[in-house]
C-alpha positions in Angstrom: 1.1 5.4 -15.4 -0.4 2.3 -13.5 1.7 -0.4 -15.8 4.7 1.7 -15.2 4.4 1.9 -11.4 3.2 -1.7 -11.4 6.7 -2.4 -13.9 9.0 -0.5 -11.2 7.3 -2.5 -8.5 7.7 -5.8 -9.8 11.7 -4.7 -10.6 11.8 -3.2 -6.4 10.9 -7.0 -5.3 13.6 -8.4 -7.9 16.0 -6.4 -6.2 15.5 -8.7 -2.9 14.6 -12.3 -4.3 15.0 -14.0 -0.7 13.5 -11.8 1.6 10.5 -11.2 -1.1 10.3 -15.1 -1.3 10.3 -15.6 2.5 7.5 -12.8 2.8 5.2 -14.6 0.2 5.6 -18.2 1.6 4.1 -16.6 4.8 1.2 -15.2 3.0 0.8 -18.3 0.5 1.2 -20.5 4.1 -2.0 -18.3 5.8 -4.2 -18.5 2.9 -3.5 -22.4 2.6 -4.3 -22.9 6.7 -7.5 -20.6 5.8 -8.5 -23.0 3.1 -7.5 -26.4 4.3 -8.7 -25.6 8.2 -12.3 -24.1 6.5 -12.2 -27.4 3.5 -11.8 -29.7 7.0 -14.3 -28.0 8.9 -17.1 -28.6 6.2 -16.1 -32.2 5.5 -16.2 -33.1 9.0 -19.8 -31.3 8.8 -20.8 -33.4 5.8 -19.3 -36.4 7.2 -21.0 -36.2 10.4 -24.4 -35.5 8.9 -24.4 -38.3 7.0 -23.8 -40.6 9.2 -26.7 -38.9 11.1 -28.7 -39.0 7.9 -28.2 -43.0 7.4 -30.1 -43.6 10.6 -32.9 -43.2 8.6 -34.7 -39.9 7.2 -37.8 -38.7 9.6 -37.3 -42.0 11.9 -38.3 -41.8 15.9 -37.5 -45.0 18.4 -39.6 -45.0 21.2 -39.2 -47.6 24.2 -42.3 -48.8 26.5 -41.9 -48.1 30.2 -44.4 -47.2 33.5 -46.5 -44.8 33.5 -46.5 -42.2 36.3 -49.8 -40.3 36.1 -53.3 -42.0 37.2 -55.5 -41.9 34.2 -58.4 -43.8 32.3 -59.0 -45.6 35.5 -55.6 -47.4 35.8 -53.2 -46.8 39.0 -49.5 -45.3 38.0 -47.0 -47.7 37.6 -48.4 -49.6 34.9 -46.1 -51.3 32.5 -46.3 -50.4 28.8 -46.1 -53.0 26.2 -45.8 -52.4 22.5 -48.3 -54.9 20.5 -49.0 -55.0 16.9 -52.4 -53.6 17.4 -50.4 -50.6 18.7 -48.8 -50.6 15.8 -52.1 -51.1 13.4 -53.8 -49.0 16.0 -51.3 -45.8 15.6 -50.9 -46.2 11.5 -54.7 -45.5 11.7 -55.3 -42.8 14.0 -52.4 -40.7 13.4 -52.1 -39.1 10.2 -48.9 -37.6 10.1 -47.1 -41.5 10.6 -46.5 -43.1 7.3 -45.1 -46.3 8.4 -44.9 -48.6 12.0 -43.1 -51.1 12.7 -41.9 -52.7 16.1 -38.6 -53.7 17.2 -37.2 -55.5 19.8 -33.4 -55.9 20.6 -31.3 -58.1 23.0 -27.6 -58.6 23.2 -26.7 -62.5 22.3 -24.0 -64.6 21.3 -24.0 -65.5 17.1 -21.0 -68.2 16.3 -20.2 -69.5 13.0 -17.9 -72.6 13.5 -15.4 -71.5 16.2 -16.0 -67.6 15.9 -18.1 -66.0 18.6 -19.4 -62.8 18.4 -21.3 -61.1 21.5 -23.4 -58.4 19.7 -26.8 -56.9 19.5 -28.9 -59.1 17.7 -32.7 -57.2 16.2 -35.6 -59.0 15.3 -37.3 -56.6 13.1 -40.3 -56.5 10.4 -39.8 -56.0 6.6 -40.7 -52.1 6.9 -37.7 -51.7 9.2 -34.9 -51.9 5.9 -36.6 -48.9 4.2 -36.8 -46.9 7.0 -33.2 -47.3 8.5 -32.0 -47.4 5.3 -30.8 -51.1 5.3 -29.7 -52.1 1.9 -28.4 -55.4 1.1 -24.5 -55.7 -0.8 -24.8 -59.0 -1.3 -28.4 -61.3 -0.3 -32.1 -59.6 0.3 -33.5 -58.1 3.8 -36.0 -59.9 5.8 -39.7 -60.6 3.5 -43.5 -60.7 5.0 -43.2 -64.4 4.3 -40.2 -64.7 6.9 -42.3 -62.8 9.4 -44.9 -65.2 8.4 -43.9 -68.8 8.5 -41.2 -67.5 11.5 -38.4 -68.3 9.6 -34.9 -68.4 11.4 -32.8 -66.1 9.1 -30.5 -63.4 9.4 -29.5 -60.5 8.0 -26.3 -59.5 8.9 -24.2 -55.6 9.4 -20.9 -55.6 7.6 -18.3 -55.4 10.8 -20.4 -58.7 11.8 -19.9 -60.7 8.6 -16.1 -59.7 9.1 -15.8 -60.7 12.4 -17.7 -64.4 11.7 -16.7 -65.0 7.7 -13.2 -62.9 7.5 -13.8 -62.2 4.0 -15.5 -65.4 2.9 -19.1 -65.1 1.0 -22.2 -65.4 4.2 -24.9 -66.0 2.1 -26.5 -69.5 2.7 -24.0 -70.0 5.8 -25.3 -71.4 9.2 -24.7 -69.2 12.1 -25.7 -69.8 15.7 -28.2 -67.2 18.3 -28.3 -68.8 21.4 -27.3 -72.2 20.4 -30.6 -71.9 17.7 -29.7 -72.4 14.0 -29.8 -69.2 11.4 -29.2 -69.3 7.9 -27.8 -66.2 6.6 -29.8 -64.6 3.8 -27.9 -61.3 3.3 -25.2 -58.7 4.6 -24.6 -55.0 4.1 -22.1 -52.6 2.8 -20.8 -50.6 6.3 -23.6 -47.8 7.2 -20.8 -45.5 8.7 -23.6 -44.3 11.2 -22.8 -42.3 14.2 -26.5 -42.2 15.3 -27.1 -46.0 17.1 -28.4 -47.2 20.1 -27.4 -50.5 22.0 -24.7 -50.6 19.5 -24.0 -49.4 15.3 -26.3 -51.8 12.7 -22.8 -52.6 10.7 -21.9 -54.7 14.4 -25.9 -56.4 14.6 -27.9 -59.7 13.4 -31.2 -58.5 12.1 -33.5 -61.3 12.4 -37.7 -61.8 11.5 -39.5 -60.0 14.7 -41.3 -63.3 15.0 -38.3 -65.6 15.1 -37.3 -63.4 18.3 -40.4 -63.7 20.1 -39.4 -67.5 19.5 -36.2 -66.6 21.6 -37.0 -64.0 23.7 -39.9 -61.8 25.3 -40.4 -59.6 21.7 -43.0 -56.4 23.3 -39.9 -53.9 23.1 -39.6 -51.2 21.4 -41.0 -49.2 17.7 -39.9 -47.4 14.9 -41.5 -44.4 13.4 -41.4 -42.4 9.9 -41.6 -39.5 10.2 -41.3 -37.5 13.6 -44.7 -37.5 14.8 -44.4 -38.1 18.4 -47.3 -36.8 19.8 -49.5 -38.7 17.6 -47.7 -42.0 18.5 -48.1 -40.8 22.2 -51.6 -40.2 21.9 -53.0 -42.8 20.1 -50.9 -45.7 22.3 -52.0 -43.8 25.6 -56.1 -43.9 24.0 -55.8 -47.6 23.4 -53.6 -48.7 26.6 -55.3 -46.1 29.2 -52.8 -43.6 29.7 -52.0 -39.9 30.0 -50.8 -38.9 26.5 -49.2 -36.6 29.1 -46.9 -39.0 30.7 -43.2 -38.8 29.5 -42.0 -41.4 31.6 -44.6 -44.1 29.8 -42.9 -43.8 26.6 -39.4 -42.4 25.9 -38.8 -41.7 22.5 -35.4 -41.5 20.6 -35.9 -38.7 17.0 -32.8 -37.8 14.5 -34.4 -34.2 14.6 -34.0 -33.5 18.2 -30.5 -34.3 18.0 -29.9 -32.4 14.7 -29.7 -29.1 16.3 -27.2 -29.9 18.5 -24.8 -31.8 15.7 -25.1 -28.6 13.8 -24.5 -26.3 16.8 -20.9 -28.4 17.4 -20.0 -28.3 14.1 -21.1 -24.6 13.6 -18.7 -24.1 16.5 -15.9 -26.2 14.9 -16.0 -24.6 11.9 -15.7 -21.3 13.7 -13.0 -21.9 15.7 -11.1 -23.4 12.5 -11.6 -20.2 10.8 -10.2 -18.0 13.5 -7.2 -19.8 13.7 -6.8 -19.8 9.9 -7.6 -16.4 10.0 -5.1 -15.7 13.0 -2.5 -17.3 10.5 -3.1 -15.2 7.6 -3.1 -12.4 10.1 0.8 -13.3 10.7 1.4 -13.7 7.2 -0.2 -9.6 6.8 2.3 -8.0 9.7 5.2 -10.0 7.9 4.0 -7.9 5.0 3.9 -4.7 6.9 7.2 -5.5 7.9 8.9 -5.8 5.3 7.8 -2.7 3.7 8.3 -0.5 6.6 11.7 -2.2 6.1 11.9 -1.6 2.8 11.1 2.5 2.5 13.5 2.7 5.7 16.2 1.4 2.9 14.8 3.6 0.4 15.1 7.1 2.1 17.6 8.4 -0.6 15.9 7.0 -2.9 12.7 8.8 -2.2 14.7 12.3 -1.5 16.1 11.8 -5.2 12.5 11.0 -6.9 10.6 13.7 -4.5 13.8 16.0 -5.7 13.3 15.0 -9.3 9.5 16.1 -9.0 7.5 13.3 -8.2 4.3 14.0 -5.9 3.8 11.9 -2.6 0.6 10.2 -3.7 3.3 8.5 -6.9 5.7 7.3 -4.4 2.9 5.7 -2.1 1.5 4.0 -5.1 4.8 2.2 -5.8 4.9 1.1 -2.4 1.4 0.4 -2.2 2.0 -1.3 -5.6 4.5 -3.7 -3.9 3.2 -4.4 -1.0 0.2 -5.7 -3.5 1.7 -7.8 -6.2 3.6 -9.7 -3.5 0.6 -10.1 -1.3 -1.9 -11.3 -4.8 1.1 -13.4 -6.1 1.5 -15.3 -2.6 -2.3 -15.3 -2.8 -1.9 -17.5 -6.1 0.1 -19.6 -5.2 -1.7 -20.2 -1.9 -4.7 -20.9 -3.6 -3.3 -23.7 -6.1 -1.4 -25.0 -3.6 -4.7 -25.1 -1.6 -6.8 -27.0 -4.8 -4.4 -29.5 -5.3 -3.9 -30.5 -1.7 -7.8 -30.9 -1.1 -8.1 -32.6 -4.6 -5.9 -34.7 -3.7 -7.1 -35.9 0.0 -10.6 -35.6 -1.8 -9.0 -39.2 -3.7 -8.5 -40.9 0.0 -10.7 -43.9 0.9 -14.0 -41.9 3.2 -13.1 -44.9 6.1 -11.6 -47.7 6.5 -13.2 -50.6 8.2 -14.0 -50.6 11.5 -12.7 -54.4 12.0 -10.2 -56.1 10.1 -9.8 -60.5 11.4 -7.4 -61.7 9.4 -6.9 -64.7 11.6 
């Protein structure tokens, strides 16, 4: 009985290929918004966690300031400087850090020839690369024995090399920091990281942290792995005389603190996408219920002959029933297909393009 009501349903729909056509497109059109919106929403998710991700797993930034408590016998307003003791200091009294390393960063001018760049420029140690996930297309990082013999190298981000080389191999080039000779030693692929401060690694000169303190005041600022801040606070405030207490002696900078809030806007992105996928598929549904309040409007005599002939009421509402649902799972097809092959093929595209482009 089914195959025959489904067979006289099919043949209804037949009867009315336009308007049955129209009806579908509106249904295939919802469930491809609902699909595309929802496949956009979670790529925009993935995207933007990466980038967050490629700041470096489990890192923490903290910058020295004053302190503003009295404590250990020293008056507030104490500056706080970051030394490499600190840094030897922390790895040994605080268990939950794996790795220390300082940082310091000021914004200079790097020319190679006649191209000028006014960017960030890092002097860093070797443990730096690992943890913010600096990795070399073409070169090597910064080594111990550049930190050692206070080499002037550089390391440079990939927007940078474009800017300075347009295209042209780095490696083994000469470039200028404040009139003081570099030779480059490497480059990377670009980071695509969202979470920076001062300005993105792909735009900035990575130097050895000792051939900065050559050009500049270096006691600035560390980098942690993992996110064990109150370690690092406490074991810099037992060694420099401070209240492990005292936010305002060290601000610190962690991925994880700032994870919560990524995922709470792209929790609310995807959300919103889905309710207005959901709103057009909604649209697509009444078209449906139109149309078939249309249809059995049309089909009065139709019904008085069949009920007349001796079919029951619960045969006649399966055949409507029935069309109302191989139009709605056919448009459903289609919108799904149509769905796959449009996010198969965007899933092809290039992720970004670069940032810069000097083709002079």
């Amino acid at each position: 009985m089914l195959f025959e009501i489904f067979r006289e349903a099919w043949a209804a729909l037949g009867r009315n290929p336009v308007r049955s056509l129209l009806t579908m497109t509106g249904i295939a059109w919802g469930i491809v918004a609902v699909t595309l919106l929802l496949s956009y929403g979670s790529g925009f998710r993935g995207v933007l966690m990466y980038t967050f991700e490629v700041f470096g797993k489990g890192a923490v930034v903290c910058w020295p300031g004053r302190t503003s408590e009295q404590a250990g016998g020293e008056r507030a307003g104490k500056a706080v400087r970051f030394e490499q003791e600190d840094a030897e200091w922390v790895k040994a009294q605080s268990p939950l850090i794996k790795r220390v390393t300082r940082e310091t960063v000021r914004f200079r001018g790097i020319t190679h020839d006649e191209r000028l760049s006014d960017t960030a420029i890092r002097g860093v140690y070797p443990e730096y690369g690992d943890m913010r996930n600096e990795i070399p297309m073409e070169g090597r990082w910064i080594t111990p024995e550049d930190i050692a013999e206070r080499r002037r190298v550089a390391f440079l981000g990939a927007i940078l090399r474009r800017k300075l080389f347009s295209g042209t191999p780095a490696v083994g080039e000469t470039v200028r920091i404040d009139g003081v000779k570099f030779t480059v030693v490497g480059s990377m692929d670009t980071k695509f990281s969202d979470s920076n401060y001062f300005t993105s690694d792909d735009e900035s000169a990575f130097i050895p942290y000792t051939a900065a303190g050559d050009l500049w005041d270096a006691r600035y600022a560390s980098v942690m792995e993992p996110a064990a801040m109150q370690q690092f606070r406490a074991a810099v405030a037992g060694r420099q005389r401070f209240s492990p207490n005292d936010k305002r002696a060290i601000t610190m900078f962690g991925r994880e603190e700032f994870k919560p809030i990524y995922e709470g806007i792209t929790l609310g992105i995807e959300a919103l996408l889905f309710f207005v996928g959901a709103l057009t598929l909604g649209i697509g549904g009444v078209g449906v219920m139109n149309i078939m309040l249309v249809s059995v409007e049309e089909r009065v005599r139709e019904i008085g002959l069949r009920r007349a002939l001796g079919a029951k009421k619960s045969h006649i509402r399966w055949q409507f029933l029935m069309e109302a649902l191989v139009m709605t799972l056919a448009a459903g097809v289609i919108g799904m297909l149509l769905s796959a092959a449009i996010t198969s093929a965007v899933g092809t595209l290039p992720f970004l393009g670069p940032a810069y482009e000097d083709d002079s």
